[in-house]
mmCIF file of the N, C-alpha and C atoms, coordinates in Angstrom:
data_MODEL
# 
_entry.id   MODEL 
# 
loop_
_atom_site.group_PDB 
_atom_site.id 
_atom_site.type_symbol 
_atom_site.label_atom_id 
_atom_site.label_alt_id 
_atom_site.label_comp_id 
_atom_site.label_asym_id 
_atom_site.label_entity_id 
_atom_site.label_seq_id 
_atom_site.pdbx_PDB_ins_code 
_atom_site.Cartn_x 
_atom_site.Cartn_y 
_atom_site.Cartn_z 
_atom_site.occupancy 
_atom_site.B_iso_or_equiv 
_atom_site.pdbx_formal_charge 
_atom_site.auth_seq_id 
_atom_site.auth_comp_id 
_atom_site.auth_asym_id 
_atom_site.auth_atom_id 
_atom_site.pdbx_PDB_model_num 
ATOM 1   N N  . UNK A 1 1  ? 110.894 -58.077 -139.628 1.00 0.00 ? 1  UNK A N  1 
ATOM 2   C CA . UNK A 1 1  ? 112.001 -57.424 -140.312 1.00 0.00 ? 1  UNK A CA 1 
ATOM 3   C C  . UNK A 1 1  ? 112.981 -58.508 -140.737 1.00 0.00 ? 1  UNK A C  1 
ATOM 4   N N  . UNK A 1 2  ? 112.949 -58.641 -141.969 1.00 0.00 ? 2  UNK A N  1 
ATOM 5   C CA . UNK A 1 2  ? 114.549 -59.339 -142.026 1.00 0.00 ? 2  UNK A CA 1 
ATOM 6   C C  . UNK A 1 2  ? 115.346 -59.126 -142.187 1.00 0.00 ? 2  UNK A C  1 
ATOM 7   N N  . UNK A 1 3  ? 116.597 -59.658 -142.665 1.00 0.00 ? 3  UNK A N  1 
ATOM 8   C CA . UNK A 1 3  ? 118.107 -59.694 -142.815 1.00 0.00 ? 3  UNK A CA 1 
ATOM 9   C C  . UNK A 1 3  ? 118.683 -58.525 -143.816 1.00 0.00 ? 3  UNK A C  1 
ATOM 10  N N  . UNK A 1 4  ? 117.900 -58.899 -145.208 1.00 0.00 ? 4  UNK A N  1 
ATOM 11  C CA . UNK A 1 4  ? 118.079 -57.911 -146.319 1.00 0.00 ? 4  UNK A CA 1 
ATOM 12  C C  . UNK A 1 4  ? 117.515 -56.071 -145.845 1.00 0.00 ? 4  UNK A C  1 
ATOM 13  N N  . UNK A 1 5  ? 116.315 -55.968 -144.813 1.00 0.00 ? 5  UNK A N  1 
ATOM 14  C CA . UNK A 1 5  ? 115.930 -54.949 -144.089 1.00 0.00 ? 5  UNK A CA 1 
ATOM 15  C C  . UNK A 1 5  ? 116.973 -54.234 -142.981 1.00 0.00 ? 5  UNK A C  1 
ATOM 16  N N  . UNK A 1 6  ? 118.025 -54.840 -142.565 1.00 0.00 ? 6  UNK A N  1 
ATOM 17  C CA . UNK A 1 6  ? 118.765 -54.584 -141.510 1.00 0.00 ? 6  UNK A CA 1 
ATOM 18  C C  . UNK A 1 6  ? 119.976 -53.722 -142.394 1.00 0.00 ? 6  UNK A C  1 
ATOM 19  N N  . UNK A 1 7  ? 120.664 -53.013 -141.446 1.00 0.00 ? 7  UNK A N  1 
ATOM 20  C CA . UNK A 1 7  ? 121.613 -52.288 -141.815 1.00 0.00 ? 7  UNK A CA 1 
ATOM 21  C C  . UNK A 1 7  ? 122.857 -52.623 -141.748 1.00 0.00 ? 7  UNK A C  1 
ATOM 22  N N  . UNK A 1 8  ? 124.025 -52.656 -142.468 1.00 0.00 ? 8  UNK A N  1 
ATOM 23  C CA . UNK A 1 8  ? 125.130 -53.424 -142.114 1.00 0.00 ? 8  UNK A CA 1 
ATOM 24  C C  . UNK A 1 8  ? 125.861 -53.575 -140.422 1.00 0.00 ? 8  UNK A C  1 
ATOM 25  N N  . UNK A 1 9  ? 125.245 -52.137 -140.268 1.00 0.00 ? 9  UNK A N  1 
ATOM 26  C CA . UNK A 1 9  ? 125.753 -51.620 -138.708 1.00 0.00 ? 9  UNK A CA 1 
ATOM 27  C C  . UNK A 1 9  ? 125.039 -52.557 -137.786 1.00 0.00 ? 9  UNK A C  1 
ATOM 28  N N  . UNK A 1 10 ? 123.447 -52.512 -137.615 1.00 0.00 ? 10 UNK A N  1 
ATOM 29  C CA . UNK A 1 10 ? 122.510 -53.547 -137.508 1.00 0.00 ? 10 UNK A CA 1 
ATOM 30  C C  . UNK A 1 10 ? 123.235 -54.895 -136.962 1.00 0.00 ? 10 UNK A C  1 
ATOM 31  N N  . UNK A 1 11 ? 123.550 -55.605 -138.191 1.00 0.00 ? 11 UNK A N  1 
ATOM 32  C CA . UNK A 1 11 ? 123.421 -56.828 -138.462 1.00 0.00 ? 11 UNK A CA 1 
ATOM 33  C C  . UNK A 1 11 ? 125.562 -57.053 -137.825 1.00 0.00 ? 11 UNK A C  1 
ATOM 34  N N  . UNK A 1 12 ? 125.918 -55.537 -137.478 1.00 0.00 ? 12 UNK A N  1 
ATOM 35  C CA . UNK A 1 12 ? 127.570 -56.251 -136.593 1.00 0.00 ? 12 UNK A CA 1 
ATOM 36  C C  . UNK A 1 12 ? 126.889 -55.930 -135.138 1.00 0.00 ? 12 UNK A C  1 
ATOM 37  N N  . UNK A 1 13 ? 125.815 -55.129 -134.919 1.00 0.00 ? 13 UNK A N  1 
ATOM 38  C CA . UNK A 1 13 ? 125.559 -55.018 -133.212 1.00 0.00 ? 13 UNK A CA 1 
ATOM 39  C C  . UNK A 1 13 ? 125.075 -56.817 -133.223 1.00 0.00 ? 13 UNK A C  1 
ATOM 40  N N  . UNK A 1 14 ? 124.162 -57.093 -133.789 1.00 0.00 ? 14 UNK A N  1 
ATOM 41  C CA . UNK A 1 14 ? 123.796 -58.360 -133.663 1.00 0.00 ? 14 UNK A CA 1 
ATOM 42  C C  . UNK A 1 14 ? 124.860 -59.329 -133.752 1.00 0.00 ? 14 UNK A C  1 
ATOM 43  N N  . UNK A 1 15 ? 125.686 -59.665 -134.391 1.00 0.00 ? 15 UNK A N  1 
ATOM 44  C CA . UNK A 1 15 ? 126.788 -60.135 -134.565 1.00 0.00 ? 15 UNK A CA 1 
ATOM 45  C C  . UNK A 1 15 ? 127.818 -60.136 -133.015 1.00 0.00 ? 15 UNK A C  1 
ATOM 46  N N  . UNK A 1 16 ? 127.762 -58.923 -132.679 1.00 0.00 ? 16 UNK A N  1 
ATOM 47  C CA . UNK A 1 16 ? 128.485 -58.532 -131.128 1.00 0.00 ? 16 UNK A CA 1 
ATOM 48  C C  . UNK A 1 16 ? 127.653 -59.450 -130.067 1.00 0.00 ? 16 UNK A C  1 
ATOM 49  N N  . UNK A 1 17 ? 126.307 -59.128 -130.095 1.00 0.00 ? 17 UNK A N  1 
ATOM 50  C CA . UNK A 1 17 ? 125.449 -59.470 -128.888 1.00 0.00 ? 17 UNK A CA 1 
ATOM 51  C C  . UNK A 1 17 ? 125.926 -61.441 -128.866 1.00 0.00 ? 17 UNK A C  1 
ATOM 52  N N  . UNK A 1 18 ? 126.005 -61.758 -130.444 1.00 0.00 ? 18 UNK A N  1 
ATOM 53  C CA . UNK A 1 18 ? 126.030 -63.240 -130.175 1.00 0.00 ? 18 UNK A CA 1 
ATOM 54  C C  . UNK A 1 18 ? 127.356 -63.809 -129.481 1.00 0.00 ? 18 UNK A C  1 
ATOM 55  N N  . UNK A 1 19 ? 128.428 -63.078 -129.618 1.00 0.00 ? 19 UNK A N  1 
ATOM 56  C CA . UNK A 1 19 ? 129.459 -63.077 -129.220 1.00 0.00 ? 19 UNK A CA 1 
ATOM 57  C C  . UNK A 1 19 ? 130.029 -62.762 -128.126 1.00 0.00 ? 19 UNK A C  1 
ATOM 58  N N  . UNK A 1 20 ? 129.054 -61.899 -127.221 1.00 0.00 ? 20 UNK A N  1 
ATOM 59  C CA . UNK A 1 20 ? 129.127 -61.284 -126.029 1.00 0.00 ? 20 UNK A CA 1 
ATOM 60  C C  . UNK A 1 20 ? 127.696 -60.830 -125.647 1.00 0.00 ? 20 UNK A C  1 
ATOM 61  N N  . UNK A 1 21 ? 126.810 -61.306 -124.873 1.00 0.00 ? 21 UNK A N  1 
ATOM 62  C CA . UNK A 1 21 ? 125.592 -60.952 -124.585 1.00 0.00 ? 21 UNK A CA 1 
ATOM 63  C C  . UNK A 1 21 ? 125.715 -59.840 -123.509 1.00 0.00 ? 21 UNK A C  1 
ATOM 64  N N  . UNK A 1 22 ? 127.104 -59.672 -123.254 1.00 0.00 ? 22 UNK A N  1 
ATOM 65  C CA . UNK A 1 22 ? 127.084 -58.604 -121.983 1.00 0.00 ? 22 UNK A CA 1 
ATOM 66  C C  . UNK A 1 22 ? 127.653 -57.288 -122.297 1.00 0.00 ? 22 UNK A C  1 
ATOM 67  N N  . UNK A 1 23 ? 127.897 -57.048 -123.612 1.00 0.00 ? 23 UNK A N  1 
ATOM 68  C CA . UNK A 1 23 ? 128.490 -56.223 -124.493 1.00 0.00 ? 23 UNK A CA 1 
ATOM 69  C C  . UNK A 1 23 ? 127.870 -54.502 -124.659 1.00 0.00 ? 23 UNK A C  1 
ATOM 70  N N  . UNK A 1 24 ? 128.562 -53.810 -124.076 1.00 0.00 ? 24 UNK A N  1 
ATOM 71  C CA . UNK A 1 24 ? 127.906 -52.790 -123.288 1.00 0.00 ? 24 UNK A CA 1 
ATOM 72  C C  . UNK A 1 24 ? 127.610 -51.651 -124.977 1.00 0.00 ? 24 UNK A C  1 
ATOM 73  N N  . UNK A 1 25 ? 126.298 -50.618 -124.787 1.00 0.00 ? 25 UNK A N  1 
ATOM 74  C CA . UNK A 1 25 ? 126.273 -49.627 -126.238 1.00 0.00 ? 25 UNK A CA 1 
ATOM 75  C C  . UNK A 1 25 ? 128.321 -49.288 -125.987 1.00 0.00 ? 25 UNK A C  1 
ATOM 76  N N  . UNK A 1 26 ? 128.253 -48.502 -125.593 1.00 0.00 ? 26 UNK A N  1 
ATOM 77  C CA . UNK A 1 26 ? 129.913 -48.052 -125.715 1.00 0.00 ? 26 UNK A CA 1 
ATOM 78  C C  . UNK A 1 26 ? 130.783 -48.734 -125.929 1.00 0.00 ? 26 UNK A C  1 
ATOM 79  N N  . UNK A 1 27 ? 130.746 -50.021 -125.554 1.00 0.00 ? 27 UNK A N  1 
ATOM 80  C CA . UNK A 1 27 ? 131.934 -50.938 -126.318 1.00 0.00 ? 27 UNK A CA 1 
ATOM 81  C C  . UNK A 1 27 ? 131.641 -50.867 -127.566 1.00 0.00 ? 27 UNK A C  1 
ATOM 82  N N  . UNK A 1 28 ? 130.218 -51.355 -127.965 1.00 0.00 ? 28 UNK A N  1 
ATOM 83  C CA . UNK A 1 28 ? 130.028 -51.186 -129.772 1.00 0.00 ? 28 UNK A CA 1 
ATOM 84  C C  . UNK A 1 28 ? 130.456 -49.722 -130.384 1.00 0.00 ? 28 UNK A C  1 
ATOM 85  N N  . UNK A 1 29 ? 130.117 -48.912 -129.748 1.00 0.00 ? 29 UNK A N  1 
ATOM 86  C CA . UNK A 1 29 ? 130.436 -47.463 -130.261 1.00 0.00 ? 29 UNK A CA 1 
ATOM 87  C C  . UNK A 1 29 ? 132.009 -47.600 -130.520 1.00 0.00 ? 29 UNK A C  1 
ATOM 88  N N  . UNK A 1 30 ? 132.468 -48.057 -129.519 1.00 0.00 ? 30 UNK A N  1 
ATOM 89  C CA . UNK A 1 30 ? 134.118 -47.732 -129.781 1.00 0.00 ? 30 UNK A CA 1 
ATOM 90  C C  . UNK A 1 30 ? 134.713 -48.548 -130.729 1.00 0.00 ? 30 UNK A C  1 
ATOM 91  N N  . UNK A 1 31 ? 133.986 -50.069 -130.774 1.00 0.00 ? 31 UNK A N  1 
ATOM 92  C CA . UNK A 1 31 ? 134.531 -50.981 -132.299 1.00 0.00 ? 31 UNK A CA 1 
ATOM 93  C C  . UNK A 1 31 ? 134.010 -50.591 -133.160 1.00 0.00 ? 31 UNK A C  1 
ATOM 94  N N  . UNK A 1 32 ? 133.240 -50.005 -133.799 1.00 0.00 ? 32 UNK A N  1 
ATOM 95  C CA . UNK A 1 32 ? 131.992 -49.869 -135.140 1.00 0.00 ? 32 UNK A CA 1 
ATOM 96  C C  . UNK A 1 32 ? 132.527 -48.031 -135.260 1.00 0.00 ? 32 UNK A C  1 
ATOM 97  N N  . UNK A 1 33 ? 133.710 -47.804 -133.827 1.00 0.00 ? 33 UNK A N  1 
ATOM 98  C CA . UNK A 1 33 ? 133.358 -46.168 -134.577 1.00 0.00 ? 33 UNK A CA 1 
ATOM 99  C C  . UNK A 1 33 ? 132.522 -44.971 -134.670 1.00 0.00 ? 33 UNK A C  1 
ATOM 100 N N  . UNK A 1 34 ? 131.344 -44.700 -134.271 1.00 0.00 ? 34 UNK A N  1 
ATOM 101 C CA . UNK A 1 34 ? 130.076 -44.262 -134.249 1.00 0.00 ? 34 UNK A CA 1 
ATOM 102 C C  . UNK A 1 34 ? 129.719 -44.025 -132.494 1.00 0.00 ? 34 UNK A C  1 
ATOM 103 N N  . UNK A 1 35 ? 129.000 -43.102 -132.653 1.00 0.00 ? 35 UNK A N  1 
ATOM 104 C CA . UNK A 1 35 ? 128.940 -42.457 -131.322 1.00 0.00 ? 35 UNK A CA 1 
ATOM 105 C C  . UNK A 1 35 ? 127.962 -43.458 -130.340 1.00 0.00 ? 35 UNK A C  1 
ATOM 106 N N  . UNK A 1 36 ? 128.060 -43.096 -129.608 1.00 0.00 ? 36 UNK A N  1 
ATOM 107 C CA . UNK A 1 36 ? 126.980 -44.082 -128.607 1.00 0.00 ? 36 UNK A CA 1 
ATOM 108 C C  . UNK A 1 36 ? 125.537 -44.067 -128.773 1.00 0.00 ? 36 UNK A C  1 
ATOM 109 N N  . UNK A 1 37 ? 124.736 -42.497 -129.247 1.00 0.00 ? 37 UNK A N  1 
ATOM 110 C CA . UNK A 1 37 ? 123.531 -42.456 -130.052 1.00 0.00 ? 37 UNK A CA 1 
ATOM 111 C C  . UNK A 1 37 ? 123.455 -42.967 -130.909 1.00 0.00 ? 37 UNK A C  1 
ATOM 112 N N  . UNK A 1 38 ? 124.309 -43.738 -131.649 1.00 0.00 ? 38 UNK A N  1 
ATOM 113 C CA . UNK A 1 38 ? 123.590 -43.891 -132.972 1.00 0.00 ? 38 UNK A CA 1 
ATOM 114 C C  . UNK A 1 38 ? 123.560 -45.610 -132.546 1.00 0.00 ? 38 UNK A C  1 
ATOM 115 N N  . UNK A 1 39 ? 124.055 -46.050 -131.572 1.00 0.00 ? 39 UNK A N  1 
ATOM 116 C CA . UNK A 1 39 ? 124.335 -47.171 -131.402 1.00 0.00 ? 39 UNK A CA 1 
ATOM 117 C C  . UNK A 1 39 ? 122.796 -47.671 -130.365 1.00 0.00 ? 39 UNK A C  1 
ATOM 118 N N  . UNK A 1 40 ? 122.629 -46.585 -129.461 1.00 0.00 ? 40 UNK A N  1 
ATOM 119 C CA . UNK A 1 40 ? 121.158 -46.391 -129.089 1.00 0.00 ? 40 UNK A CA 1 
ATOM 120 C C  . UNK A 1 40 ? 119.828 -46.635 -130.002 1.00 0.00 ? 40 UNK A C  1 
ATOM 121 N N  . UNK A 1 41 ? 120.001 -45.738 -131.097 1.00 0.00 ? 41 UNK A N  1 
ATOM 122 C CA . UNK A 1 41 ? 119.131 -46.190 -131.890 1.00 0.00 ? 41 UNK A CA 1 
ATOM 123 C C  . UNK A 1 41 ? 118.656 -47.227 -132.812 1.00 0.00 ? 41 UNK A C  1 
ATOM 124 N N  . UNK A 1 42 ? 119.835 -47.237 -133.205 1.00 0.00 ? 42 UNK A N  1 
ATOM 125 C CA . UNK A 1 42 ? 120.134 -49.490 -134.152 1.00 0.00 ? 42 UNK A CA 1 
ATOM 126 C C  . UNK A 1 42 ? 119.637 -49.854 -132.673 1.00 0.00 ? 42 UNK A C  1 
ATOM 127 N N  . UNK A 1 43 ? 119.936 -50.113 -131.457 1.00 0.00 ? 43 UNK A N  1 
ATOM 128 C CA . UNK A 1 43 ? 119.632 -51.038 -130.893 1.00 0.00 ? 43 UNK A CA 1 
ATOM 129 C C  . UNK A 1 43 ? 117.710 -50.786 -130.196 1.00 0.00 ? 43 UNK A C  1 
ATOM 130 N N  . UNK A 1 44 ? 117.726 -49.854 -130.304 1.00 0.00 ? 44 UNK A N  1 
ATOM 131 C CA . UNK A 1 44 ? 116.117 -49.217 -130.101 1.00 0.00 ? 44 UNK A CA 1 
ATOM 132 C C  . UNK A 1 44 ? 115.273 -50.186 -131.299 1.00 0.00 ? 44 UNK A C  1 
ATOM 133 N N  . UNK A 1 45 ? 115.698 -49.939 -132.956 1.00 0.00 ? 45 UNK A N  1 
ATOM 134 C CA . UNK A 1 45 ? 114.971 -50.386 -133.775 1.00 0.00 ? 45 UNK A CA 1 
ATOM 135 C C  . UNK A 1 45 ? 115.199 -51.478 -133.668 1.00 0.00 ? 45 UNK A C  1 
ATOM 136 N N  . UNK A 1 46 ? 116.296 -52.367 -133.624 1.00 0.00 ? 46 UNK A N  1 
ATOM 137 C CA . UNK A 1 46 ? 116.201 -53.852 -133.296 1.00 0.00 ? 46 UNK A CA 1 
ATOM 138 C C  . UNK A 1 46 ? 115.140 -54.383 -132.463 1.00 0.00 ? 46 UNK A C  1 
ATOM 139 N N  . UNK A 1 47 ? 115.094 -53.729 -130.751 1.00 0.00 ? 47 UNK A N  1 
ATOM 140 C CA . UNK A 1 47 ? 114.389 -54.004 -129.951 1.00 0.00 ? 47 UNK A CA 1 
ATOM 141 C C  . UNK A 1 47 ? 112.771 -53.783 -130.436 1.00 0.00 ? 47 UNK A C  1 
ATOM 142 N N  . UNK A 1 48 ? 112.375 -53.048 -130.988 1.00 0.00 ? 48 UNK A N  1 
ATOM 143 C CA . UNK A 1 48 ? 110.624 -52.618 -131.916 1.00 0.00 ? 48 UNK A CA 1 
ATOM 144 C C  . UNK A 1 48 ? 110.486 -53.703 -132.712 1.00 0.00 ? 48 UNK A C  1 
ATOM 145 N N  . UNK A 1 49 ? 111.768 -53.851 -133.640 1.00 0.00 ? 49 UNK A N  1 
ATOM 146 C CA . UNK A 1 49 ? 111.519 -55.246 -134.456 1.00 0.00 ? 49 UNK A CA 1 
ATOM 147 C C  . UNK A 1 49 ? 111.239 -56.745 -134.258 1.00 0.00 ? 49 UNK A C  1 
ATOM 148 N N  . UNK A 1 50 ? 111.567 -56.409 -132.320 1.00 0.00 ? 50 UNK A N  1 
ATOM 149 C CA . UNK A 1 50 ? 111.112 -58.097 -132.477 1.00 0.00 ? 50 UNK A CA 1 
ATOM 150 C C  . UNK A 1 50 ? 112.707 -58.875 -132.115 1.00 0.00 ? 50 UNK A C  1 
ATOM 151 N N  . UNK A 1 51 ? 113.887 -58.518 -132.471 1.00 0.00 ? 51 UNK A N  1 
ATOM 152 C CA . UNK A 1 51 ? 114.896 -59.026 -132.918 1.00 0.00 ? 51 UNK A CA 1 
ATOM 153 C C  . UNK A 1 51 ? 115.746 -59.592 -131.811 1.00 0.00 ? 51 UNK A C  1 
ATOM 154 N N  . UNK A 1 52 ? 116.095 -58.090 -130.811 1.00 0.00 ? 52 UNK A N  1 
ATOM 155 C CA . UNK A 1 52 ? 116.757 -58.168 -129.703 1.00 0.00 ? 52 UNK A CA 1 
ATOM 156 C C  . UNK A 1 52 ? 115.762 -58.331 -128.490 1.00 0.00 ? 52 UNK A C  1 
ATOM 157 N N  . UNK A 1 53 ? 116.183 -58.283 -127.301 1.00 0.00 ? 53 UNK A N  1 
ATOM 158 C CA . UNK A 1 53 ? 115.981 -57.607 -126.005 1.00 0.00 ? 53 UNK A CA 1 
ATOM 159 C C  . UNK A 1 53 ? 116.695 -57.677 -125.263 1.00 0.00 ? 53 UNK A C  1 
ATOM 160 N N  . UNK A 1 54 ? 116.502 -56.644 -124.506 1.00 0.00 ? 54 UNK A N  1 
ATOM 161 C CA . UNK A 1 54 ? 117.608 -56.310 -122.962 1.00 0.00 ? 54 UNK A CA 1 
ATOM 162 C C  . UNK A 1 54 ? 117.020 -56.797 -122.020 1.00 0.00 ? 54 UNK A C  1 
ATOM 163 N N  . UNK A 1 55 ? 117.215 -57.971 -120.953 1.00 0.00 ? 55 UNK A N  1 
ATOM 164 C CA . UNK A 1 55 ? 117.174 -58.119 -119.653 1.00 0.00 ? 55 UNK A CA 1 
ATOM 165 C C  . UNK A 1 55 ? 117.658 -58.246 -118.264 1.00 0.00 ? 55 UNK A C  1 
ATOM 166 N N  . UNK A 1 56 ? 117.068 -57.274 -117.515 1.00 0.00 ? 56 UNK A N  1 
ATOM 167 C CA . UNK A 1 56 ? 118.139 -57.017 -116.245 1.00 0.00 ? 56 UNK A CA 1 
ATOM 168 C C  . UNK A 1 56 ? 118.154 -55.594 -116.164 1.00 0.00 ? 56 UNK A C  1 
ATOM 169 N N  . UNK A 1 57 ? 119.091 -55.022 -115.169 1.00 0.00 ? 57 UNK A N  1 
ATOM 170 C CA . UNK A 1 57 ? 119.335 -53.421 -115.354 1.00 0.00 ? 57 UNK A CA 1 
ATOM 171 C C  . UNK A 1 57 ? 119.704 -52.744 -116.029 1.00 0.00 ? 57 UNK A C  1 
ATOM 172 N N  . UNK A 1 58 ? 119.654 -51.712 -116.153 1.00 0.00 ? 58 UNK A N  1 
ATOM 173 C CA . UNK A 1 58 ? 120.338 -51.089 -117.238 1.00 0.00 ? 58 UNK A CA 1 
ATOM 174 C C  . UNK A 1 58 ? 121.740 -50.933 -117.730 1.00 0.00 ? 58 UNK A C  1 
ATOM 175 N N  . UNK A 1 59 ? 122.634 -51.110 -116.481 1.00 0.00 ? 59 UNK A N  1 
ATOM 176 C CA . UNK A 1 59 ? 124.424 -51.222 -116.837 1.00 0.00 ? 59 UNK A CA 1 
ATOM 177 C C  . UNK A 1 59 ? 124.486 -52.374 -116.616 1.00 0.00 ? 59 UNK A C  1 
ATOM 178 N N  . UNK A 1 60 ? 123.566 -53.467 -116.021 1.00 0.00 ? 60 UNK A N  1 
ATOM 179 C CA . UNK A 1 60 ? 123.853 -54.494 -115.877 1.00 0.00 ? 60 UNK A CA 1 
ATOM 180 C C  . UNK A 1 60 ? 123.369 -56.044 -116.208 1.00 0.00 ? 60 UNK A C  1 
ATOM 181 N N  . UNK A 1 61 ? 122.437 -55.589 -117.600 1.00 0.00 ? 61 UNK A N  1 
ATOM 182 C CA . UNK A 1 61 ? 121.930 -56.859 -118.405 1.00 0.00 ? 61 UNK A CA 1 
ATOM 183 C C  . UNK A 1 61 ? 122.619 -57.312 -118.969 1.00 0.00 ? 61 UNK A C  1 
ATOM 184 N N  . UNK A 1 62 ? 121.849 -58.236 -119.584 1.00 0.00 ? 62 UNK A N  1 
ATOM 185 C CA . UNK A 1 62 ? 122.242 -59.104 -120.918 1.00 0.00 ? 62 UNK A CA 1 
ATOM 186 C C  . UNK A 1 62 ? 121.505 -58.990 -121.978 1.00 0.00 ? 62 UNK A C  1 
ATOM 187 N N  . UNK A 1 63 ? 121.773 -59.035 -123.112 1.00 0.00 ? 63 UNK A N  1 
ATOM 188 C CA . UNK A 1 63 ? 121.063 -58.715 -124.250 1.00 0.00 ? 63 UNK A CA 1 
ATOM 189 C C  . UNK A 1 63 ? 120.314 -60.122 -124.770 1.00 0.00 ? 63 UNK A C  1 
ATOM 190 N N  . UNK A 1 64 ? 118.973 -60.769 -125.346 1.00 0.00 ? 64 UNK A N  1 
ATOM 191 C CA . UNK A 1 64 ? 119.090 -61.489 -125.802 1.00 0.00 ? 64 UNK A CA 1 
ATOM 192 C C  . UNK A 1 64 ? 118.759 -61.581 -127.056 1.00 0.00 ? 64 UNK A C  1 
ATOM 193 N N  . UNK A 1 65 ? 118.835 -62.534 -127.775 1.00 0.00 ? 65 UNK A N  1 
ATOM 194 C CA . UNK A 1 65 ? 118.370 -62.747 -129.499 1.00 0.00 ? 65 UNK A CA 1 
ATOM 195 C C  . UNK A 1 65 ? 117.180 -63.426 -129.867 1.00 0.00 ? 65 UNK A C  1 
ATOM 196 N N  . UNK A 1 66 ? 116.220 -63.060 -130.253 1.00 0.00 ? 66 UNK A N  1 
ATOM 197 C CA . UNK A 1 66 ? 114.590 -63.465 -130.202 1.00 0.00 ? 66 UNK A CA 1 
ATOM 198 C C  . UNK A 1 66 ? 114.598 -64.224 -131.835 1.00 0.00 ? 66 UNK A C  1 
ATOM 199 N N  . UNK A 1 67 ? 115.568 -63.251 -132.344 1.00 0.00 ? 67 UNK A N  1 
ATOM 200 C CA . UNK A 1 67 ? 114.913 -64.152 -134.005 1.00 0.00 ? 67 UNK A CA 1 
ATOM 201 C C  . UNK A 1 67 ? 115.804 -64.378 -134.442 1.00 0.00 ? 67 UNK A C  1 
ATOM 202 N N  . UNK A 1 68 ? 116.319 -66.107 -134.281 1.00 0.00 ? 68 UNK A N  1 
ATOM 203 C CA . UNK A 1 68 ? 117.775 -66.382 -134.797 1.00 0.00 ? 68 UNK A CA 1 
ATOM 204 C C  . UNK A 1 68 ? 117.699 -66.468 -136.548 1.00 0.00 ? 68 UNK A C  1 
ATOM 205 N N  . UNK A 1 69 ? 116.094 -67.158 -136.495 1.00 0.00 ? 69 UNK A N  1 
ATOM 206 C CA . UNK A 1 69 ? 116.205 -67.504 -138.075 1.00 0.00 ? 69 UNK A CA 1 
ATOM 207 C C  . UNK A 1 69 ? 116.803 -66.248 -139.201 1.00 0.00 ? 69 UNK A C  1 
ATOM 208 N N  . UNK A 1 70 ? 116.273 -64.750 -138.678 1.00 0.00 ? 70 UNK A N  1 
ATOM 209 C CA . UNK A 1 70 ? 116.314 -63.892 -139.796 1.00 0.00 ? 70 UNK A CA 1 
ATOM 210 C C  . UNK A 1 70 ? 117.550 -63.227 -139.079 1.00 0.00 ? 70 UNK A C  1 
ATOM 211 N N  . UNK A 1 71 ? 118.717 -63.650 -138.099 1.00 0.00 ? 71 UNK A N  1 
ATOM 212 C CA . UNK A 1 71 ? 119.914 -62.745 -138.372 1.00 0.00 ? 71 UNK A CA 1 
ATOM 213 C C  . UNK A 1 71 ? 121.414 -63.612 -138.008 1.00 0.00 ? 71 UNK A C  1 
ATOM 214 N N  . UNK A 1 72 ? 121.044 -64.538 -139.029 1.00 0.00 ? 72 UNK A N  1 
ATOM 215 C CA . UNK A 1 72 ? 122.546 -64.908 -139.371 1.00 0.00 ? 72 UNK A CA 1 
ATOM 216 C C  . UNK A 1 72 ? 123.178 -64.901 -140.122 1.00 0.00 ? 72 UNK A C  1 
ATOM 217 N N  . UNK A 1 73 ? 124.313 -64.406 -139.987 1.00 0.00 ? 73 UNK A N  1 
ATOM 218 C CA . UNK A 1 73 ? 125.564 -63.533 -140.868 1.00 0.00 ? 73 UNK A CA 1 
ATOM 219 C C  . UNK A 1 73 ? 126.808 -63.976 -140.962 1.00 0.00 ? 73 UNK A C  1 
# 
């Protein structure tokens, strides 16, 4: 997936994670506006794409960034 494929919303969760790898869905929900599902799902399709991943527990990972080449913004 690349860059031009990503969604503007997309490409500020990614933007967040680089900035805070500990950056919880609900914090993004509450900056971006948008409910916590929808923030679930950008981060669901990220994770299928290859892009992101979560490691650790569930309230208590870190997110990491797998494909720097195709998401810098």
């Amino acid at each position: 997936m690349s860059e031009s494929e990503l969604s503007e919303r997309q490409l500020n969760i990614i933007s967040m994670i680089k900035g805070n790898p500990f950056v919880t869905g609900k914090e993004m929900s509450v900056t971006m506006s948008v409910t916590q599902r929808t923030i679930e799902r950008d981060l669901s399709v990220l994770q299928k794409a290859g892009i992101i991943r979560h490691e650790g527990r569930v309230n208590a990972g870190v997110w990491v960034i797998l494909e720097q080449g195709n998401t810098n913004s």
